[in-house]
BAZA-452461 format. One record per atom (N, C-alpha, C, O, CB): x, y, z. Coordinates in steps of 0.1 Angstrom, whole numbers, plus 5000, padded with zeros to 4 digits. Atoms other than C-alpha are relative to their C-alpha. Glycine has a CB too. Layout:
N
XYZ;...
This chain:
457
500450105009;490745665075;500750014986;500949914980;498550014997;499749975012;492245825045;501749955000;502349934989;499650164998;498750064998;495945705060;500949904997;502149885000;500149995007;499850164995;496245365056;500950004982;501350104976;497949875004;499950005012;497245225020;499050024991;497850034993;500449904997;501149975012;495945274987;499749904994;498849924985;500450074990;500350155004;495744894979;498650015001;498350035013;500849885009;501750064999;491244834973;499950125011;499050095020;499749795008;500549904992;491045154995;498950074992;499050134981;501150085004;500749925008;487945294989;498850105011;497650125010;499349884988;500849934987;486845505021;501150155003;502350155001;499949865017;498949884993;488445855035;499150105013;498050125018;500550134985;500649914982;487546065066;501250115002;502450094998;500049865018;499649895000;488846425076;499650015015;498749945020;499450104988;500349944987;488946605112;500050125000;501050174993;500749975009;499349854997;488846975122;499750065014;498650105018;499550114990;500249894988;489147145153;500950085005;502150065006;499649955011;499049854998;490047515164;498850035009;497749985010;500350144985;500649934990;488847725191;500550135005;501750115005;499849925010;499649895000;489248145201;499249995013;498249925014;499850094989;501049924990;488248315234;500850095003;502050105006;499549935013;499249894997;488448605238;499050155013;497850175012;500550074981;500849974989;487648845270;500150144996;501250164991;500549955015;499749855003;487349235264;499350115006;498150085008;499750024988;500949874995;486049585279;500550104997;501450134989;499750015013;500149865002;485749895284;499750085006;498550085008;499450024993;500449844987;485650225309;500150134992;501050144983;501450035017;499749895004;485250545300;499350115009;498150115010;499650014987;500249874995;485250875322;500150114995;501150154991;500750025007;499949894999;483851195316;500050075007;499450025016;499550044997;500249934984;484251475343;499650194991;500550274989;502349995012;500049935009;482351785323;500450074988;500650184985;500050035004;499650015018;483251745289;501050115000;501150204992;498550044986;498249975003;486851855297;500849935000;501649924991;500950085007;499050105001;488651605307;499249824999;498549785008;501150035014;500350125005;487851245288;501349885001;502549894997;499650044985;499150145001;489650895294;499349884998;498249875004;500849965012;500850115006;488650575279;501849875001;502949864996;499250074978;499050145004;490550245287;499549914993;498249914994;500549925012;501050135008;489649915262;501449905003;502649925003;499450044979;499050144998;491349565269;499349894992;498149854991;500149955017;500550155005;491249265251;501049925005;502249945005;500049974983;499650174994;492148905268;499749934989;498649914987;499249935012;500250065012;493048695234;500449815006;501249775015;501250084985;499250175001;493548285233;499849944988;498749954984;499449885009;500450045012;493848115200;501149845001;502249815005;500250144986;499350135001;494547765194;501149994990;501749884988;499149894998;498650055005;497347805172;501250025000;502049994992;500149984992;498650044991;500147885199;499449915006;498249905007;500950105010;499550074991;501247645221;499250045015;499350145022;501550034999;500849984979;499147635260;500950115006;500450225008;500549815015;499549904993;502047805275;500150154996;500250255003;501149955001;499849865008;502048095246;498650064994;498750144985;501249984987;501350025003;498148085241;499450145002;498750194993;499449895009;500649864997;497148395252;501150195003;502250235008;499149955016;499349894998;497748765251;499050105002;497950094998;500950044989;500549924994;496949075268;500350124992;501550164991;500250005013;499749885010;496349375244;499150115005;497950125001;499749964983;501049864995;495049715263;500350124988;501250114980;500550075021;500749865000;494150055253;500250145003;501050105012;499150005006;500449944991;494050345266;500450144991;501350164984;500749955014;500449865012;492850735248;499850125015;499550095027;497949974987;499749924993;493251055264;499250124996;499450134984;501150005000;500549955011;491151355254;500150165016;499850155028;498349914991;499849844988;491751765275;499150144988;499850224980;502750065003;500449875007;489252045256;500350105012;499850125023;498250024993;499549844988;491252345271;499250114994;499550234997;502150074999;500249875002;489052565254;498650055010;498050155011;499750024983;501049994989;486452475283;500750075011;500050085020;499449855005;499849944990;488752675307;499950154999;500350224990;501149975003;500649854996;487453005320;501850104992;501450204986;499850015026;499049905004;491253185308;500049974979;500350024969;501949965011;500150025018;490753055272;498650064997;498450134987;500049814994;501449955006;487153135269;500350205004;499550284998;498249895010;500149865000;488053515279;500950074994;500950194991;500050045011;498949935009;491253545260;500249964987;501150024982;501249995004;499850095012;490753305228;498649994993;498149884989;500749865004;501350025001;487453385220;500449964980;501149874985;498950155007;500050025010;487853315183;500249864997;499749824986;500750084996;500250135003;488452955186;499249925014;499649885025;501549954995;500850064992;485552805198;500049885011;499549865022;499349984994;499850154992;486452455207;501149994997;501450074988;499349874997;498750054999;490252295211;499549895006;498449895011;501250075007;499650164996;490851935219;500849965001;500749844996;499749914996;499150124996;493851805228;499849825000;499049785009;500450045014;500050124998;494251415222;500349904999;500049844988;499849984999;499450165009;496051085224;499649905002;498749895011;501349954999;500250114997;496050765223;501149865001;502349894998;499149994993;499150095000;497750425227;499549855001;499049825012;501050045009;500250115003;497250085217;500649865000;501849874996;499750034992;499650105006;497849715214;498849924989;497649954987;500449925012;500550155008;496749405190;500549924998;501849924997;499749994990;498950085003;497449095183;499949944985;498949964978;500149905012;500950075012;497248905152;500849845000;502049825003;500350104981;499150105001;497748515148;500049914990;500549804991;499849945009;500150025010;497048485112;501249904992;501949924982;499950124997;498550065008;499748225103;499649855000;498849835010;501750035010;500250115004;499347855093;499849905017;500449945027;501449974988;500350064986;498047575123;501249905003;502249894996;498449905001;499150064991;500047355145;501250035000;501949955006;500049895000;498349994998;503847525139;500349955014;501349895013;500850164999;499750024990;503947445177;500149855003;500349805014;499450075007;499750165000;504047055169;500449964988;500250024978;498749915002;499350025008;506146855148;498849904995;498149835002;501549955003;501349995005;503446805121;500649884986;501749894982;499450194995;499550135012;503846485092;499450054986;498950164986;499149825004;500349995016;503046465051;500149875002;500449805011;501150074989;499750105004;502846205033;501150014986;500750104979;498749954998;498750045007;506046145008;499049944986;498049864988;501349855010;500750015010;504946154969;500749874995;500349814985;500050134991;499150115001;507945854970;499549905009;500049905020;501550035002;500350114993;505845524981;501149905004;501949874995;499049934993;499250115003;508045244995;499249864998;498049845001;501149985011;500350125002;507644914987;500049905007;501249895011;500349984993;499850144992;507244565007;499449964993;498850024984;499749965013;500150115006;506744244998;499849974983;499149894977;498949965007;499449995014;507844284964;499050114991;499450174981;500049824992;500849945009;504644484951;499450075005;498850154997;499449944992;500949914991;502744654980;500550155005;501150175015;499749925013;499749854996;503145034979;499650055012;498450065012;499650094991;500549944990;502945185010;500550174998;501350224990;500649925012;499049885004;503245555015;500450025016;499949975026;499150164992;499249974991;505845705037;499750145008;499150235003;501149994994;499649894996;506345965060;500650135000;501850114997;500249975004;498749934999;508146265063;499350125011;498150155013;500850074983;500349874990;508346565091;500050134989;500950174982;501450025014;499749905013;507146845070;500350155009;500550245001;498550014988;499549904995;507947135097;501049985009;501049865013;499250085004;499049944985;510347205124;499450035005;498850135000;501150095002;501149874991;508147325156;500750055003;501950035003;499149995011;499549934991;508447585174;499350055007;498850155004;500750074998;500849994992;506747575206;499950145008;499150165017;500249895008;500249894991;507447945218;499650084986;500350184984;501550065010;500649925009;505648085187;499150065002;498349994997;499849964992;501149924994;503148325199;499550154993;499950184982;500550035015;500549885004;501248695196;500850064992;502050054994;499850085009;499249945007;502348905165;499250125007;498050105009;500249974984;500049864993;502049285183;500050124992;501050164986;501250015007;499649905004;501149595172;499850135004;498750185001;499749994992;500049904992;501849895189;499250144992;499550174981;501450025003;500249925014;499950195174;499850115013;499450085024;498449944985;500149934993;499950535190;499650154990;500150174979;501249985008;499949875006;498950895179;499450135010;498550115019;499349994985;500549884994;498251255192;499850094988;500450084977;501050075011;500549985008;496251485178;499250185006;499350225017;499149864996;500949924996;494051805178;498550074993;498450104981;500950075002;501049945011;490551955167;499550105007;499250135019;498849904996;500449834994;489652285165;498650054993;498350044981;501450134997;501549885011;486152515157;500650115002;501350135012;498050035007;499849884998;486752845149;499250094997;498050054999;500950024995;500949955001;485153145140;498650004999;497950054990;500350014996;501550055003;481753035150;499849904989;499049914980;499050124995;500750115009;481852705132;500849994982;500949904974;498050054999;499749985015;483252835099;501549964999;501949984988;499650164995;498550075008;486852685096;500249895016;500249925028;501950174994;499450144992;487752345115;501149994992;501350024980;499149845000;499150065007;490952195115;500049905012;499649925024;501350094995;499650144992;491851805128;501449984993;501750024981;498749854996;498850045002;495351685128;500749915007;500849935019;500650084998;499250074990;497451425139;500949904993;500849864982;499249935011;498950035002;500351275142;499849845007;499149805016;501050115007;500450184992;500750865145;501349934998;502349994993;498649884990;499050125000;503150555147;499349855001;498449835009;501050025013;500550115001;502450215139;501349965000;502149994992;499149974990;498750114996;505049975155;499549904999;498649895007;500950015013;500450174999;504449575146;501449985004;502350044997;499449904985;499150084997;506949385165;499349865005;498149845007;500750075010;499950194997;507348985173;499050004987;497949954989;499349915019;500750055010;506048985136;500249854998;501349815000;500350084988;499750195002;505648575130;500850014985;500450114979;497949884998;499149975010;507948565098;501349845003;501749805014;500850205004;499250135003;510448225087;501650075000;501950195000;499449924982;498549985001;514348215087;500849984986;501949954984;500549915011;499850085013;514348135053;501250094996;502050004994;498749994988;499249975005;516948385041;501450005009;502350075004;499650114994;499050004994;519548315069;500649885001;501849865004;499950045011;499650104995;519147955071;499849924984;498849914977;499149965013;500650025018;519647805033;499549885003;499249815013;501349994985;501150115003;517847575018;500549854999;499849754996;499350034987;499150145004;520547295016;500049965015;500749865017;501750014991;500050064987;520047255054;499049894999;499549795005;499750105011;500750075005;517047045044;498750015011;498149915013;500849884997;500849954988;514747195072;498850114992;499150194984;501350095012;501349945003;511247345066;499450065010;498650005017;499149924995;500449964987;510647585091;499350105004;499650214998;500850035006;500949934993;508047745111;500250164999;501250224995;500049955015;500049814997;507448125117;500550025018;500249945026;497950084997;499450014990;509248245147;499350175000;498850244991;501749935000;500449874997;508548585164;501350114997;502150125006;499449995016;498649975005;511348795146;499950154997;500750245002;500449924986;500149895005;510049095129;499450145006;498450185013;499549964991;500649804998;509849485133;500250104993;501350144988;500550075010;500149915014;508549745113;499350105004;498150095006;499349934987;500749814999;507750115120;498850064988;499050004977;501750134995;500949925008;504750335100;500050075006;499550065017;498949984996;500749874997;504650665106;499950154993;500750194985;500550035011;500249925006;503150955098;499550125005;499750145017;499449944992;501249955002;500651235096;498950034992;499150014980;500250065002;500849985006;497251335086;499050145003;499450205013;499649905000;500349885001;495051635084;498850034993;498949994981;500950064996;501049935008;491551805072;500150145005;500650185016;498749955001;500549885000;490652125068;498750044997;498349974987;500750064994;501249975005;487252305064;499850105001;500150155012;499249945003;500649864999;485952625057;498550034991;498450014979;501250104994;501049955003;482452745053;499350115000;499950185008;499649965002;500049894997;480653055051;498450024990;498149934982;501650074997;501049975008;477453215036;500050165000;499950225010;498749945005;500049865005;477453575020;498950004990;498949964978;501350054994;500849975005;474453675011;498949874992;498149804997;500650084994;501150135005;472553434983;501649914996;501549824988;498550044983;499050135004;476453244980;500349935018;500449975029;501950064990;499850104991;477052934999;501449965000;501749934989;499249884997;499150075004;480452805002;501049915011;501649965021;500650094991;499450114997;482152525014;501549924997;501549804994;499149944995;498650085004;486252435009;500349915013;500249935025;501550114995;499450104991;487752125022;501449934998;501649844989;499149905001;498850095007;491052005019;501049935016;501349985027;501350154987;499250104994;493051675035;501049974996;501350014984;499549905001;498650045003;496251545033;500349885010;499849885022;501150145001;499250114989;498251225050;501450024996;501350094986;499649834999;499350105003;501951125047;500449925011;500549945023;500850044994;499150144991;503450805060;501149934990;501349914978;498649855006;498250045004;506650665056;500149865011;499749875022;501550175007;499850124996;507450285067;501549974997;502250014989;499149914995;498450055001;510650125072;499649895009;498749885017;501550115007;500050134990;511649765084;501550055010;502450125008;500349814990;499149934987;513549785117;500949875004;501949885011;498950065015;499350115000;514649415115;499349904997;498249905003;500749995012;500550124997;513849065105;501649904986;502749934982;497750014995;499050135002;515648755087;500850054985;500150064976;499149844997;499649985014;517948855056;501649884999;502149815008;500450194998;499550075002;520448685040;501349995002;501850104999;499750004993;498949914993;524048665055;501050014990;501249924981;500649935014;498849985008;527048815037;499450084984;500050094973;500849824998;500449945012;524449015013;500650144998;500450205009;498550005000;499349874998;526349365003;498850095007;497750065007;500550074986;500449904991;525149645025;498650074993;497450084997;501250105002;500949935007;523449825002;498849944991;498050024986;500850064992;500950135001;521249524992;499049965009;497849915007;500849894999;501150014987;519849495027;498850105000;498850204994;500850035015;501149974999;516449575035;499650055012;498850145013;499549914998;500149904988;516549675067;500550125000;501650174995;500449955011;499749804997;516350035077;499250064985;499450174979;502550075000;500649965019;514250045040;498449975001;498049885008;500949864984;501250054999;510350065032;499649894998;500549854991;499350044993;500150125002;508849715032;499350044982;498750134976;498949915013;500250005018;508549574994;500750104992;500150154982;498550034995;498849955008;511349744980;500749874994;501049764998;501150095011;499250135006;513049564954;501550044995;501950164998;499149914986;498649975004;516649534938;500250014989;500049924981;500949925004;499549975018;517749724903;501050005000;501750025010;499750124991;499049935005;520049774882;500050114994;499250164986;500549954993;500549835003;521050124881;500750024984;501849994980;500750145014;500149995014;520450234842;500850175000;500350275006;498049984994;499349865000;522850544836;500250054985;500950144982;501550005009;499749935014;522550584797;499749884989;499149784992;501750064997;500550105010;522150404764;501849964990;502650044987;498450104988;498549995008;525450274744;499850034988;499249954981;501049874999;500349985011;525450464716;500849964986;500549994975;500050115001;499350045008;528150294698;500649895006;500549865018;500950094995;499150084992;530450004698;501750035010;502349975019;500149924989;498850004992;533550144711;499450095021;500150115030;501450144987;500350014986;531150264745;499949915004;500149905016;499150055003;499950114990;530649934750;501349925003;501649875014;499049924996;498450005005;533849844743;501250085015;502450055017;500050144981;499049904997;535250104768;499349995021;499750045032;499650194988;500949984988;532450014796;499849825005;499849734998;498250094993;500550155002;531749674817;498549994998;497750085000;500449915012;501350045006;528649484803;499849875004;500649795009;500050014985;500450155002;526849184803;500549954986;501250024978;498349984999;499550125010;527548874776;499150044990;497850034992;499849835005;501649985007;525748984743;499850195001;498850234995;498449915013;500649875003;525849394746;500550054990;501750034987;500250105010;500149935014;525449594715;499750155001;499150215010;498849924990;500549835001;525249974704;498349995000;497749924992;500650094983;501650024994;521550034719;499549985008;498450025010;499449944998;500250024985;521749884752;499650115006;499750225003;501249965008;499649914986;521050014785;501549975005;502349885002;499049965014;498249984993;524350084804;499349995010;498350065014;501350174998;500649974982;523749964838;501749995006;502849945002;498649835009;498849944991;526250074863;500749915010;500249825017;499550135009;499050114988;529349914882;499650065004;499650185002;501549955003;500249894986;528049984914;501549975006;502250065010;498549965014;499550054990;530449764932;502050044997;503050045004;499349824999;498549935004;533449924908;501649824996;502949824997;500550145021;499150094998;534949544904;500349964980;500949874974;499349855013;499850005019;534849604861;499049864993;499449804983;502349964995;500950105000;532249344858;498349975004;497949925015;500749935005;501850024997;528049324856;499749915003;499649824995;499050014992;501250144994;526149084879;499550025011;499450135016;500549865003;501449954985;523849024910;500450145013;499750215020;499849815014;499649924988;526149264932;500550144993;501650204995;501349935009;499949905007;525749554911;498550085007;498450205010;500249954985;501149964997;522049564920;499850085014;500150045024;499249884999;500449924985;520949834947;498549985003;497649924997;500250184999;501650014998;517949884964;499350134999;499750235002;499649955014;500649874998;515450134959;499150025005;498349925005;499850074991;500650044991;513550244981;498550064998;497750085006;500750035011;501849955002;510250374963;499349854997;499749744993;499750134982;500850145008;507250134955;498950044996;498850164996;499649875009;500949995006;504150124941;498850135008;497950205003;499649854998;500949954992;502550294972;500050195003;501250235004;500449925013;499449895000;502550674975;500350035014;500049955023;499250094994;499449974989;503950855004;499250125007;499350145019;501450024998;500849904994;501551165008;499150014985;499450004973;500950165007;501050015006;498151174996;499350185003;499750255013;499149865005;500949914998;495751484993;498649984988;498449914978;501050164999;501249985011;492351594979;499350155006;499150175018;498649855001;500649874996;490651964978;498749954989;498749904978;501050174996;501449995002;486751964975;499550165001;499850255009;499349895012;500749855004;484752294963;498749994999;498449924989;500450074986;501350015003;481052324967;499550135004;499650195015;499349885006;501149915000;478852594956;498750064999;498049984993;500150034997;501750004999;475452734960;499750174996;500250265003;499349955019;500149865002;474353064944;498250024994;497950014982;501450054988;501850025005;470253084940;499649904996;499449825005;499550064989;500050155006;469752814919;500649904995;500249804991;499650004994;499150035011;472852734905;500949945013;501150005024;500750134988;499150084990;475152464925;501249934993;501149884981;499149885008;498850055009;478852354916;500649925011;500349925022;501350134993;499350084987;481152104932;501049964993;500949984981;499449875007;498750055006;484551964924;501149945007;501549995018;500550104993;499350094988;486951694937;501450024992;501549974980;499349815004;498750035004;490751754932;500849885009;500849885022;500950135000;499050114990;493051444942;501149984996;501150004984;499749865003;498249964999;497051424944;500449905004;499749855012;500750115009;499350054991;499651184953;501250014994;501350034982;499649885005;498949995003;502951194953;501349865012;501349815023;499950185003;498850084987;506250984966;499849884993;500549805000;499649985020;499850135002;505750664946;500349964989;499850044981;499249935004;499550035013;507150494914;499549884994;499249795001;501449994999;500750145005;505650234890;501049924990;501649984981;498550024992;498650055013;508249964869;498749974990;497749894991;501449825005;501150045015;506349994833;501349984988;502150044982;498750184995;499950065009;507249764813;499449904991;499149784992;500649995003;501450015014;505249744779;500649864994;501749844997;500150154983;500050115004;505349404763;499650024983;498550054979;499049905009;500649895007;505849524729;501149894990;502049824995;500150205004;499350065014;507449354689;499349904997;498349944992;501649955000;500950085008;505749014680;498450035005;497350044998;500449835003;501349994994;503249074707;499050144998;497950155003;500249985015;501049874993;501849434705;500850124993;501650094983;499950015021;499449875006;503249784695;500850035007;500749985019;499250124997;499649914991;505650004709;499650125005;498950174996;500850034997;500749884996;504550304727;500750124989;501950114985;500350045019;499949885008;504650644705;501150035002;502050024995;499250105001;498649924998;507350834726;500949875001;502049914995;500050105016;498950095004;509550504726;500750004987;501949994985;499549885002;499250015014;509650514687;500450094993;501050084983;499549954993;500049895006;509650824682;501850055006;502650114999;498650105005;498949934995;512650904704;501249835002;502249855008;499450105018;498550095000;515050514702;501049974992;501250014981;499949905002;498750005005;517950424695;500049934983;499549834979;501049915012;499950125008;519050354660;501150084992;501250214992;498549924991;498849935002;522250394641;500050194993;500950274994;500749894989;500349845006;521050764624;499450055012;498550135010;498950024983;500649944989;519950854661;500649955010;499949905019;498650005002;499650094989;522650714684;500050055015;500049975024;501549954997;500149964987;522350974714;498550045003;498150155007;500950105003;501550034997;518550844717;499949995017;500849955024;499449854990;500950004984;516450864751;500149894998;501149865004;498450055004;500650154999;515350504745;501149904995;501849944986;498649984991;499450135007;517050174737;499650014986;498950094980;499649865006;500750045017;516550004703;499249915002;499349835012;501049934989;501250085004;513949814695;500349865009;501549835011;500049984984;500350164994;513049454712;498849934996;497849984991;499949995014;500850105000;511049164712;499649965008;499849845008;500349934997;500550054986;509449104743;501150025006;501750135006;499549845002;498550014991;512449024764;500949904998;501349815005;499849995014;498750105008;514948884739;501350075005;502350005002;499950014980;499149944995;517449144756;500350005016;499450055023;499850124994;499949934990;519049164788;499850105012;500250095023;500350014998;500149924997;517649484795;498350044999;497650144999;500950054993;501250005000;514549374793;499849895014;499149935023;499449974985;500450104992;514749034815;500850035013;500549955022;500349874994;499849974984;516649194846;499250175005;499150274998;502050025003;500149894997;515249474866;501050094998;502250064998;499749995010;499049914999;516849834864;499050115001;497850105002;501150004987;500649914994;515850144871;499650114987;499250224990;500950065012;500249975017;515450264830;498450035004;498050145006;500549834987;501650015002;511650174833;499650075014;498650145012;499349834997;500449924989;511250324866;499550135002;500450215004;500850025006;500749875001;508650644868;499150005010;498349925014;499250034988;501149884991;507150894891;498849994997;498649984985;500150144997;501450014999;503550864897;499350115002;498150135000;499649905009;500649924995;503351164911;498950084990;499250104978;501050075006;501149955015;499651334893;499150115014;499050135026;498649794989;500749924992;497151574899;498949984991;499250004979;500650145004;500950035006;493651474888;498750085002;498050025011;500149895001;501449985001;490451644884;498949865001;498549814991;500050074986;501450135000;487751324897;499350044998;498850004988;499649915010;501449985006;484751494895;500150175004;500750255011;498549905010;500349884999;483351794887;498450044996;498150024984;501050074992;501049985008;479651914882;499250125001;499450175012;499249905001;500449925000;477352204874;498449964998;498149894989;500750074994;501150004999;473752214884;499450154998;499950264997;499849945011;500949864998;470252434883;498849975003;498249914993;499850114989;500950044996;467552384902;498950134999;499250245004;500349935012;501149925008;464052554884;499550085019;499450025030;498449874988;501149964986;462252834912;498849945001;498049934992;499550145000;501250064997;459752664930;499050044996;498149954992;499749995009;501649915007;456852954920;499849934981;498749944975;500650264999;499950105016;457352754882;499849914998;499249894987;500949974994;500550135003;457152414888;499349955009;499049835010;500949924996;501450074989;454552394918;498950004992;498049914994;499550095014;500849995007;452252534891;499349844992;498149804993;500650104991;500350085005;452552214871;500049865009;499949755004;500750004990;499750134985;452951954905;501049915001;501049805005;499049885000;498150014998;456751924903;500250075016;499650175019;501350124984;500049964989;458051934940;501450105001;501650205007;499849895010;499249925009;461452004921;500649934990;500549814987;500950055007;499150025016;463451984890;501350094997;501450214995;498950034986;498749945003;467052014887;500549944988;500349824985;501149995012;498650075012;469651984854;500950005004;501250095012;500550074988;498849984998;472551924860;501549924983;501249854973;499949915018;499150115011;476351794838;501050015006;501650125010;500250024981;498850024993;478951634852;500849924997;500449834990;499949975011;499350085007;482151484847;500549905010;500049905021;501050064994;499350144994;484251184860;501649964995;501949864989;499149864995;498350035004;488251184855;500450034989;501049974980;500449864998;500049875011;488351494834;501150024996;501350034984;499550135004;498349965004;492051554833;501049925012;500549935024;500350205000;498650004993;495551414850;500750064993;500650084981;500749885004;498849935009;498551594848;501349905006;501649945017;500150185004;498450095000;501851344851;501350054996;501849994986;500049894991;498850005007;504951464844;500849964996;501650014987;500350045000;498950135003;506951154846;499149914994;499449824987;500949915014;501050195005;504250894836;499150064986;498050124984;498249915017;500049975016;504250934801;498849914991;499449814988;501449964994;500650115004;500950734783;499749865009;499749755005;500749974991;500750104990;499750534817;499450095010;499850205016;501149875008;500849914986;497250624841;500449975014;500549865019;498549975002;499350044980;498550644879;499549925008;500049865018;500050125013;500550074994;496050484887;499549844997;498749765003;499350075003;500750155009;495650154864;501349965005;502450015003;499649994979;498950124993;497549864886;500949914989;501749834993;498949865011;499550125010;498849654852;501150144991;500950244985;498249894987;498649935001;502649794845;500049934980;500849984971;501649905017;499750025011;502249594810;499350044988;499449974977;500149905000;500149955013;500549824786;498749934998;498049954988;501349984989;501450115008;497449554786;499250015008;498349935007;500249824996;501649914993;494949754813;499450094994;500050174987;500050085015;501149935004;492149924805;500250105007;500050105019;498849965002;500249864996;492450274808;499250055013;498649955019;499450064989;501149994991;490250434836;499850144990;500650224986;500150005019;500949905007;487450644816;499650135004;499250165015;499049944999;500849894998;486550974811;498749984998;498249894990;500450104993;501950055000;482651004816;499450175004;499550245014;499449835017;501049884998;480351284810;498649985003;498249914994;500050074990;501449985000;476651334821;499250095003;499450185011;499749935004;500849914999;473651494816;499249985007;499349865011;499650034992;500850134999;470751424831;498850155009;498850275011;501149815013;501949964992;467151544850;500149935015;500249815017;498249884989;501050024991;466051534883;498850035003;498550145002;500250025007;501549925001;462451544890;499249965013;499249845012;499049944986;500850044990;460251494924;498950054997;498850174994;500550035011;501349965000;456651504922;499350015017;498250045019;499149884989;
């Protein structure tokens, strides 16, 4: 209804229909809790491939061997109570991508034509390219692993090792196929991209006498790389993306500051460089700065290994706890938005460039990004994230019961605790590792102390 012209039109009408089915199970054998197998299947259909490419078959299947249930382990390994050997292996599918690519799909044209000298009609246009073999994006995910009790209960350890493979990721041809072809095209099944890693807890407990105690410490890392999908052709090598973490971007690499005019003078530059610059580097060695200078780097916002150690104590009345957390492997581009708008940061002014300080850490002064060296990426602003933070920490005391049953308290504890007591940074100078806004204009995350009463009657 809504199709027609816009001449005295004064009606519209809309349609929608979609539909999923999906078939799934599940077996699982025990044979005296030694040897465990578990298959799971999913049968997917989603209406937005094509009939012939409509469905996919994504199984399962986990593996699990406690060898410490065998008679030669339990008489020679007596110190570790339980073992578990265990893997697994997986599919999924995902078909998260825009409806009908599998039919050549219309718009309407924001350019009406005209008949009979004054009657706008609107026009047509094909606004995709199909592609009817567009189907399941895949993701392979696999890991082996192990968990152990030991000394009667008092130290566990879990660990394992994984891979996350997505292949036939759904993904466009856009950087192979330019844009002057005049073609608007679908997602095709193209991409592949590796994750892998490990992860790990630890636990130890124990009671001596009137102390309780409790350490726990985890860790992951993972590491991703793309394994192939659409790039641009004839881009320098070192520019490409494949064989690199996904979301990596391209700098210019920052190798110093020009402290005078005859360095710049002596060096190639951009149009416009002055004593004060960044010096970004001929990569390509052709005596001239521009887009094929830029490399890739291959850190991002994400870290690459995480940990956290937990401490909890118990000694009569008196109880302590404390959460350390860590990461390491990832870099943040901070760049402060700083002269009409706002201040410079301390160590910037304290340490830039200016003619009575020409072999300064920092550039000279700016204006937002009235410089060069402000409006292209480079690797200048680029910093380590890596931190180690105290999250919480608190000290309690809970009163002896013979004290406050008297008065018809069931109990009553004090306690004071903190909340993001200290980081330590050694590259990230005046930003928290953990505040997402790179421009100087997020809100801190707070330190927080408390006191406080518990009371049960």
């Amino acid at each position: 209804m809504f199709a027609g012209g816009d001449s005295e039109k004064n009606n519209g009408g809309s349609a929608f229909k979609n539909a999923r089915l999906n078939y799934f199970g599940r077996v699982n054998y025990n044979f005296m809790e030694k040897y465990m197998l578990e298959f799971v299947w999913r049968y997917q259909g989603s209406y937005i491939f094509d009939e012939a490419s409509r469905y996919g078959f994504f199984p399962g299947v986990s593996v699990g061997y406690r060898i410490s249930e065998e008679n030669f382990w339990k008489d020679n390994i007596k110190f570790i109570n339980n073992f578990k050997i265990r893997a697994s292996y997986g599919q999924t599918g995902n078909d998260q991508i825009d409806e009908w690519q599998y039919l050549s799909s219309y718009g309407f044209s924001g350019n009406p034509f005209i008949t009979n000298g004054s009657e706008a009609n609107k026009a047509l246009f094909e606004s995709i390219i199909p592609n009817k073999n567009v189907t399941w994006e895949v993701a392979n995910q696999g890991n082996i692993g192990f968990d152990a009790d030991m000394l009667d209960g008092k130290l566990m350890l879990t660990a394992d090792y994984f891979e996350y493979r997505r292949s036939q990721i759904l993904w466009w041809k856009n950087a192979s196929v330019p844009a002057s072809a005049g073609l608007s095209l679908p997602r095709e099944n193209i991409g592949k991209v590796s994750n892998k890693g490990f992860d790990y807890s630890i636990t130890y407990r124990t009671d001596l006498s009137n102390l309780k105690l409790q350490v726990g410490l985890n860790g992951g890392y993972q590491k991703n790389k793309i394994i192939y999908w659409d790039e641009p052709a004839g881009a320098p090598e070192y520019q490409l993306s494949t064989g690199h973490p996904m979301n990596t971007g391209l700098y210019y690499k920052s190798i110093g500051i020009f402290r005078d005019q005859a360095a710049v003078d002596n060096y190639p530059h951009l149009p416009g460089a002055r004593s004060g610059d960044i010096i970004f580097e001929d990569v390509n060695g052709d005596t001239q700065i521009d887009a094929n200078d830029q490399v890739r780097i291959d850190k991002t916002n994400i870290p690459t290994y995480t940990t956290g150690l937990s401490l909890n104590l118990q000694w009569k009345g008196f109880d302590f706890s404390t959460l350390f957390q860590a990461s390491f492997g990832a870099m943040r581009y901070i760049n402060t938005e700083s002269g009409e708008i706002g201040n410079y940061l301390k160590d910037f002014y304290d340490n830039r460039w200016t003619v009575d300080n020409p072999d300064a850490s920092y550039p000279r002064t700016f204006n937002r990004d009235n410089v060069y060296w402000r409006q292209r990426a480079n690797t200048f602003w680029m910093h380590k994230t890596d931190n180690l933070r105290l999250k919480n920490i608190e000290l309690g005391y809970s009163l002896p019961s013979n004290l406050i049953h008297k008065i018809s308290i069931q109990n009553l504890r004090v306690y004071v605790s903190g909340y993001n007591m200290f980081t330590f940074t050694p590259d990230l100078k005046d930003f928290d590792p953990e505040q997402a806004r790179n421009d100087g204009q997020g809100y801190p995350l707070q330190k927080i102390v408390n006191f406080g009463v518990n009371v049960t009657f």
